[in-house]
N, C-alpha and C positions, 0 to 999 in steps of 0.2 A: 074688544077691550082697548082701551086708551092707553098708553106707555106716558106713564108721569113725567119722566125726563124730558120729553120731547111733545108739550102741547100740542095739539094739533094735526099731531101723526098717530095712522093707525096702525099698529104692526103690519096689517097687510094692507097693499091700496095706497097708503099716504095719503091724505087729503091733504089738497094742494095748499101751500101757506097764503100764496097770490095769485093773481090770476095771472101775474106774465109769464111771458113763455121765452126763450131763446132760441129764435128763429135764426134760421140755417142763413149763413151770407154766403149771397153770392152777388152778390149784386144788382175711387180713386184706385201684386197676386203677393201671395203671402211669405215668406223667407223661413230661414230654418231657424233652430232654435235660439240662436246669439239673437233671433232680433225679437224675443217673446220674453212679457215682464213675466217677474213674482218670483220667488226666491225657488232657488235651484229649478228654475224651468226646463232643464234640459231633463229627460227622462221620459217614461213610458206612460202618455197618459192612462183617466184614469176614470171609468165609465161610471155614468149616474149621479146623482143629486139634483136640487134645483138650484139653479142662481138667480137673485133677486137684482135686479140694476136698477139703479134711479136714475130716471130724467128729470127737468123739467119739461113739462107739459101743457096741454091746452085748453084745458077745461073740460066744462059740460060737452063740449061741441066736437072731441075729439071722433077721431073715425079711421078703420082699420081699410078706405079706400086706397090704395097705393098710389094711386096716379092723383092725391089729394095732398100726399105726403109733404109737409114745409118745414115740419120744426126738425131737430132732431131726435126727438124723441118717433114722432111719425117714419123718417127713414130708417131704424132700428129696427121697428116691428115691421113695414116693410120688406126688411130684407131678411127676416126671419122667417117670411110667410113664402115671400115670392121669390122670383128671379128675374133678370134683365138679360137682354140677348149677350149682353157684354157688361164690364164696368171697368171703372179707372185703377190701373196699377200703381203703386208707391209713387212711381215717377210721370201720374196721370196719363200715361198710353194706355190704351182701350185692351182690354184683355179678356179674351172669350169664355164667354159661360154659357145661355142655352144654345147659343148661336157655337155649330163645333169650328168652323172656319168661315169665311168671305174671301169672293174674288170679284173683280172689275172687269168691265172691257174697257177696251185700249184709251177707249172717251172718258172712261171715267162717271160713267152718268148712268149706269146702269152696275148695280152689284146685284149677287147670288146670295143667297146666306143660307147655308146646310145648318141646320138644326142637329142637335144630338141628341140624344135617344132618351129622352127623361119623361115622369110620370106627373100628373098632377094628383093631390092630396085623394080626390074620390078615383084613383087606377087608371083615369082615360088619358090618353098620349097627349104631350105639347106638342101640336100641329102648328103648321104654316097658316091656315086658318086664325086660330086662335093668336098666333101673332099679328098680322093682317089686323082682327077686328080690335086688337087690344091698343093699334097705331090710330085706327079709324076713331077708335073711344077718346080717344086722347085729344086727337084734334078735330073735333067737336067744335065749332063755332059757336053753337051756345052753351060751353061751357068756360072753366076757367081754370084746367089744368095746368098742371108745373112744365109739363115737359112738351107744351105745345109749342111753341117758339123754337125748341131744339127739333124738332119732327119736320119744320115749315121745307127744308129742302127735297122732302120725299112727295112725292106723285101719286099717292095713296090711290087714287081713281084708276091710274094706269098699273099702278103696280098689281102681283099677283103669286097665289101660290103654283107654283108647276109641277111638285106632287107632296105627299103629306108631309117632309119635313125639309122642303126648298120654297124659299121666298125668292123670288124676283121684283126688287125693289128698282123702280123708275126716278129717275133725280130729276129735278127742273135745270139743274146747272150741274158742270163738274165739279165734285167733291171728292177729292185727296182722302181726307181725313173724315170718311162715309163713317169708318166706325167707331169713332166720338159719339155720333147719331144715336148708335145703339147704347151706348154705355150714359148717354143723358141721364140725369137727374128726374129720377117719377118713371122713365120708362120700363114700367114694370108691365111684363106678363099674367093676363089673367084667362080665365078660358075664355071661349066663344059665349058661353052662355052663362056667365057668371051673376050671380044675386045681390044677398044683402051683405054687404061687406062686412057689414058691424055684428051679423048674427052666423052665419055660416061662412066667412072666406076661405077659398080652394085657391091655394098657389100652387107653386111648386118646389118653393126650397123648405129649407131644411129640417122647420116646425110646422107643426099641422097644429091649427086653432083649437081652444079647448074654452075659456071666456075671456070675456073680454068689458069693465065696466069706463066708458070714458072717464080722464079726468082723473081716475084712481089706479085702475089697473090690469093689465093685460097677460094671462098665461096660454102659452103653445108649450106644446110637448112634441119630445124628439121625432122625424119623419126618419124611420127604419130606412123607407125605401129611396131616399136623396140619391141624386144621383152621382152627388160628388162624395158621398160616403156621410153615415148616419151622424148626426153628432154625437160627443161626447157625454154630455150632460142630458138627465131624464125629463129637464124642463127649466125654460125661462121664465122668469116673470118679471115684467117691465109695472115699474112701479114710478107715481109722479110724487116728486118732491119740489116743489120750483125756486124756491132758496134753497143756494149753495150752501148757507150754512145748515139746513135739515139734510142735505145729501150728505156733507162732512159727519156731522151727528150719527146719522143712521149709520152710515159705515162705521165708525167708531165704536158701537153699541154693537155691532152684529148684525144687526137690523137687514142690511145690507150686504152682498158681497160686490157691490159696482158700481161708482158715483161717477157721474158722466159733469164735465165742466167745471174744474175747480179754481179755484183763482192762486196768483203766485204765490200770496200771502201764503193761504192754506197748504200750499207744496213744500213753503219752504222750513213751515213749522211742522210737517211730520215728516218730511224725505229725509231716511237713514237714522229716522228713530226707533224702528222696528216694529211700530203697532200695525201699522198698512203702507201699503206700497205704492208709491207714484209713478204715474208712467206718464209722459212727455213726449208728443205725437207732434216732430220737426216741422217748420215751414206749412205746418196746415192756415194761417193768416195774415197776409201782407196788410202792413201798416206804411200808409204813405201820406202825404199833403198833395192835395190835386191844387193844380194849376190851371185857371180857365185860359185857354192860349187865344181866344178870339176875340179880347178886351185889353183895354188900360190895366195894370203894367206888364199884365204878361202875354200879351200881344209880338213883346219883343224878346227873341230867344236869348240877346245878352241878360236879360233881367232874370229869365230861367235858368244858364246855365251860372248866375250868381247864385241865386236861394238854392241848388243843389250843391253851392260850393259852403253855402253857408251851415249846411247843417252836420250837427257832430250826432254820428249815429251811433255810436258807440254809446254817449250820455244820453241819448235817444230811448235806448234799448234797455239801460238800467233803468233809468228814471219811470217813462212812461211803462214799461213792460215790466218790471223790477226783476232785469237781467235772465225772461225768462223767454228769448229767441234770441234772432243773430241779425246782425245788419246785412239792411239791404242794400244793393249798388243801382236803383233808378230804373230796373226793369223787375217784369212781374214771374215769378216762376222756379223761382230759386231749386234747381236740381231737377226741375220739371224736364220731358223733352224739350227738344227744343233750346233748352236756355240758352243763349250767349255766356257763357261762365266765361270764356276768356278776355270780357273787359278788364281795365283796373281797378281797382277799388277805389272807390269815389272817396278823396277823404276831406276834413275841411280846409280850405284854405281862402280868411278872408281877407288877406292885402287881394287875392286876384274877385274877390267877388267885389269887393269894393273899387276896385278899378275897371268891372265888366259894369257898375252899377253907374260908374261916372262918364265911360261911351256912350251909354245909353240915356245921359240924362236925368240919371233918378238918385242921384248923390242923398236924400235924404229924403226917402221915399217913406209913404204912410201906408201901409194896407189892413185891411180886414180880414182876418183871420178866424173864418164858422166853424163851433165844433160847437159837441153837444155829452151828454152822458149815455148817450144812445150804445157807447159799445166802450169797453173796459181800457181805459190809458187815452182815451181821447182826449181830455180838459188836459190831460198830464203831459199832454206831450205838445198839445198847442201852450202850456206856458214854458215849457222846456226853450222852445224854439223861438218863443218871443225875444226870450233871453238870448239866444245863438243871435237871434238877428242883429238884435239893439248893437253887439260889439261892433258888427258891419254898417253901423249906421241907418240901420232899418228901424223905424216904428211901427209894430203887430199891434194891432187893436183885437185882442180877442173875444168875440163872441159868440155864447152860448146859448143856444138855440134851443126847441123843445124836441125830446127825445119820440116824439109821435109823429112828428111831420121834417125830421133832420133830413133822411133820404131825398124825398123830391121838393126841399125846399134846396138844397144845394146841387142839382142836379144841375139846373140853368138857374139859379139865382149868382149872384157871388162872385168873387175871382180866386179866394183862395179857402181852401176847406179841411178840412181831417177826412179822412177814407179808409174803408179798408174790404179786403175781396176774401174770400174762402178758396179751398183750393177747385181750380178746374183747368185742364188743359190751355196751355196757354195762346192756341188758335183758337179757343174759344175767349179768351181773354179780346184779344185781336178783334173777332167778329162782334162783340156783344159791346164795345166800349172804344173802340180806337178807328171805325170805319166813319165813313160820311153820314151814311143812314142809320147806324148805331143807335139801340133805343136809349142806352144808360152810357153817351159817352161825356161825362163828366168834366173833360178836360176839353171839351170842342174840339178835338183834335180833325182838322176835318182838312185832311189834302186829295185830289185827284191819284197822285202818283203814287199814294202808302195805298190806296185801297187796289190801284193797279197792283201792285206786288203782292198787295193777301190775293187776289183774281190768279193771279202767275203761283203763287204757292199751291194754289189749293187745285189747279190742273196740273200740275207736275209731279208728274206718277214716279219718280225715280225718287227714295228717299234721301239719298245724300242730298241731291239737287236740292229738293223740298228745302231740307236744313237751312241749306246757304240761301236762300232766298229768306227765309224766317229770320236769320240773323242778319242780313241787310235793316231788315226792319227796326229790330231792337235795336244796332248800332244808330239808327237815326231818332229813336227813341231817347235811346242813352245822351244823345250829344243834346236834343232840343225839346224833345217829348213835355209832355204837363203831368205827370207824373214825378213826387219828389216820392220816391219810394225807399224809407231809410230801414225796415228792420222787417224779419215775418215771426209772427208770434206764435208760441209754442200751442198745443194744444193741451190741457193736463186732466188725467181722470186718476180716478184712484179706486185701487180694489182692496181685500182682502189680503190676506198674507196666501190661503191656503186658495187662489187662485192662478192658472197657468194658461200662459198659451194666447195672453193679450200681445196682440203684435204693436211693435215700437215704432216699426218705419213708413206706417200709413196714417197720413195726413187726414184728418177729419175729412168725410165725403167716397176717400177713397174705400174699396174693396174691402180691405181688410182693417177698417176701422166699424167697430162695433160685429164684429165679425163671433158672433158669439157659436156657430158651431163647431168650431177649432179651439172653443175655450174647456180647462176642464177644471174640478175641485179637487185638490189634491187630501 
C-alpha cells in the first residue's frame, strides 16, 4: 500500500526517490550513558521490537557483499552482519573485536593476532583460516575491493595460520600502526567458504540475515548467540529513502525510527522541539581548501602561509556549515590520536598576509578557485572566502565544476580547490595523501624528508616516541603544508523520541556509529 502523504514511499522498502546515493568520503568503542541520545537515555534497557532506519542507497545493484561495501548505507548492514578483526574508536585508534589481542616482534614486521572465541551465524568457529582467506578474497587482483589498498602491506603468501585461532601475519615493511590494517574500511570477516551474499550471508556479528530486497530493503534479526552480547532490539530493518527530505518525512510520520544524514537546515528546525531528536556526531568531516604546492602561486610557502592567514573560520563555519561544526587550525584530525592540539589557533590576520603576499611578489594576485555541489557547503564556502580574500587584495575566480567528475578532475588539475575527508586515523591520513607516492595527494605535497619521518614513525615501536615524531610532521604541515583546513563538520541523524542508546561521540566510520546493537526502543 502507498502512504498518500509521502508519494513514492512504501511503508515498507521505500522506493528510492533518485538514484543518488551518499557515498562514504574518504577520499572508528562505546562510552557510557552521558554520551548516548534520546530522552532520558540513561536507564535499563529494554528488549525487543524492530527499528526501521533509513539510508540513502544504491539501487537495483545493491548487495549484502561486505568487502563491496561504499555507501553508507552498505557499511551499516555490513556491520550488522559481520565483524572486523578490529575497528576505529571515537578517537580513531584501532580497537579490538574478533582479533582478542596482537603482539609484534621487535622488527615490527611480523605480528600474531589471537582471535577470540566467537561463532559464525550457521554454529562453525571464526578460525584463523577463515581470516587468512577473507584477506586473500580481498586482495584479489581481479577484483575491485574497498579494502585492498589498506591490506597492500601484508605478505598474505607468506603469512599463516599456526593454530585455529592464531594468525601469523608477515609485513613487507615495518608497520607501527599494523592494527589500523585490521580495523580498515570493508575489512570484514567472512568464512572460508562463504556463497551467495545477497541470498544466504553468514557473518558473525550481531544480526543473522533474514531478507533482503536491493534498492528497497533489508531485514536481520537479533544473533542470541553474539559474542559481545545479543542485541537489544528483536530486528532491524534498513530501509532506502535517498532524499533527505523522504528520510525527515518518514521519521516525522512514524514511518521511521532512524534517519541517517540530515542537513543543518533540518536540525535546526526540529532540535528542542520535541517531536524527534537530533544527534550530532563531532569532527566526523574536515572541510578544507587544498593548495597545489608544486605550481604558480603556491609553489611559494609565503603565498600559503598568507591564504591560511586569510581565512576567518569562524564566518567559515556559520556560513558554509550553518554553524553546524568547529573550526579547523590547518591540520587534519581534530581530537583524533595523534593530533597536535597544542598549536595556536590560526586566526585571521590580513595586514600579515598582505605583507607575506608582497615578499612574495603577488601583491595583487588572481587565482582559480574549483568547487562544485558535489558535497554540501562547498559553493558556500568558496564564495565565503572569495570575499575573505578580496579584503587582502586577492582576486578568487570561482569555478564550479560537474559533481560526476569533481574528485579526479582536481586531483592534478588546478591550484586551488574545495575538499573534504571523512574520519580515518590520521597516519592513514599521512599515507594516503601527504607521501611522495600518495595515490590521492591533492596538495602535491611531495618532500623526500616528510616521507623520511612517516618511515621513522611507523618503525618506532615505543608510543610516546611514535607521538613526537607525528607531530614534527604536522608542525611542518601547520607552518607550510597545502592544506587550508578551516572547520570539521558535524555529522547529523535523527531518530525517534522513544529511541536510546545512539552514541554521540563517534564520528561517522567509526565503531560505534550506526552501531545498532546497543540501540534500544524505549
Amino acid at each position: 500500500m502507498y502512504d498518500e502523504r509521502f508519494p513514492g514511499l512504501r511503508r515498507r522498502g521505500f522506493l528510492a526517490a533518485t538514484t543518488g546515493a551518499a557515498a562514504l568520503a574518504l577520499a572508528g568503542c562505546g562510552g557510557g550513558t552521558d554520551h548516548k541520545a534520546g530522552t532520558g537515555s540513561g536507564g535499563t534497557p529494554k528488549r525487543g521490537g524492530r527499528l526501521r532506519a533509513a539510508f540513502a542507497g544504491g539501487g537495483a545493484s545493491e548487495t549484502l557483499d561486505p568487502h563491496l561495501a561504499n555507501l553508507f548505507a552498505d557499511v551499516a548492514r555490513a556491520k550488522a552482519l559481520y565483524d572486523k578483526l578490529a575497528d576505529y574508536g571515537a578517537d580513531l585508534s584501532a580497537q579490538p573485536r574478533l582479533a582478542e589481542q596482537w603482539q609484534s616482534n621487535k622488527t615490527l614486521d611480523r605480528w600474531q593476532v589471537t582471535l577470540r572465541e566467537a561463532t559464525f551465524h550457521d554454529g562453525k568457529p571464526v578460525t584463523a583460516q577463515d581470516v587468512l582467506h577473507s584477506y586473500r578474497r580481498i586482495a584479489d587482483p581481479k577484483q575491485a575491493f574497498r579494502a585492498k589498498a589498506s591490506l597492500e602491506p601484508i605478505d598474505l603468501d607468506a603469512s599463516r595460520a599456526t593454530n585455529a585461532r592464531t594468525v601469523e601475519f608477515v609485513l613487507k615493511r615495518p608497520t607501527a600502526e599494523f592494527p589500523n590494517i585490521l580495523a580498515a574500511f570493508g575489512a570484514y570477516i567472512v568464512p572460508e567458504h562463504a556463497g551467495d551474499f545477497d541470498k544466504k550471508p553468514i557473518g558473525s556479528g550481531p544480526f543473522r540475515f533474514v531478507s533482503f530486497t536491493p534498492g528497497r530493503s533489508a531485514v536481520f534479526r537479533r544473533n542470541e548467540d553474539y559474542w559481545d552480547g545479543a542485541p537489544h532490539l528483536d530486528e532491524i530493518e534498513f530501509v532506502v529513502a535517498n532524499e533527505e527530505s523522504a528520510r525527515v518525512n518518514a521519521l516525522l510520520a512514524g514511518q521511521v525510527e532512524y534517519a541517517h544524514e540530515l542537513n543543518p537546515t533540518t536540525a535546526r528546525a526540529h532540535e528542542g522541539r520535541g517531536q524527534i531528536e537530533i544527534v550530532r556526531l563531532r569532527n566526523s568531516a574536515m572541510q578544507a581548501f587544498c593548495m597545489k604546492t608544486d605550481r604558480p602561486p603556491f609553489d611559494d610557502k609565503r603565498v600559503r602561509e598568507a591564504f591560511f592567514l586569510i581565512a576567518d573560520r569562524k564566518e567559515l563555519v556559520a556560513g558554509a556549515l550553518s554553524g553546524a561544526g568547529e573550526v579547523g587550525n590547518d591540520l587534519f584530525g581534530k581530537g583524533y590520536e595523534y593530533y597536535a592540539g597544542g598549536l595556536p589557533q590560526r586566526e585571521q590576520d590580513l595586514d600579515r598576509a598582505r605583507a607575506l603576499l608582497k615578499q612574495a611578489g603577488a601583491e595583487k594576485l588572481k587565482v582559480t578557485l574549483d568547487t562544485s555541489a558535489v558535497a554540501a557547503g562547498f559553493t558556500e564556502a568558496a564564495s565565503i572566502f572569495r570575499d575573505q580574500a578580496a579584503k587582502a587584495g586577492v582576486t578568487i575566480d570561482v569555478k564550479t565544476g560537474s559533481k560526476d567528475s569533481y574528485w579526479s578532475d582536481i586531483l592534478d588539475g588546478g591550484t586551488l580547490c574545495c575538499y573534504r575527508s571523512g574520519a580515518m586515523p590520521i597516519e592513514a591520513h599521512i599515507s594516503q595523501r601527504l607521501l611522495t607516492d600518495s595515490t590521492t595527494n591533492a596538495t602535491q605535497w611531495r618532500h623526500k624528508d616528510f616521507d623520511a619521518l612517516y618511515q621513522q614513525a611507523q618503525s618506532t615501536r615505543d608510543k610516546t616516541e611514535r607521538a613526537a615524531v607525528y607531530e614534527r610532521m604536522q608542525r611542518r604541515l601547520y607552518t607550510e603544508g597545502g592544506f587550508l583546513i578551516w572547520g570539521f563538520a558535524d555529522w547529523i541523524l535523527g531518530t525517534s523520541r522513544k529511541v536510546r542508546g545512539v552514541e554521540t561521540k563517534a564520528p561517522a566510520n567509526t565503531l560505534d556509529w550506526a552501531r545498532f546493537d546497543k540501540v534500544w526502543l524505549a
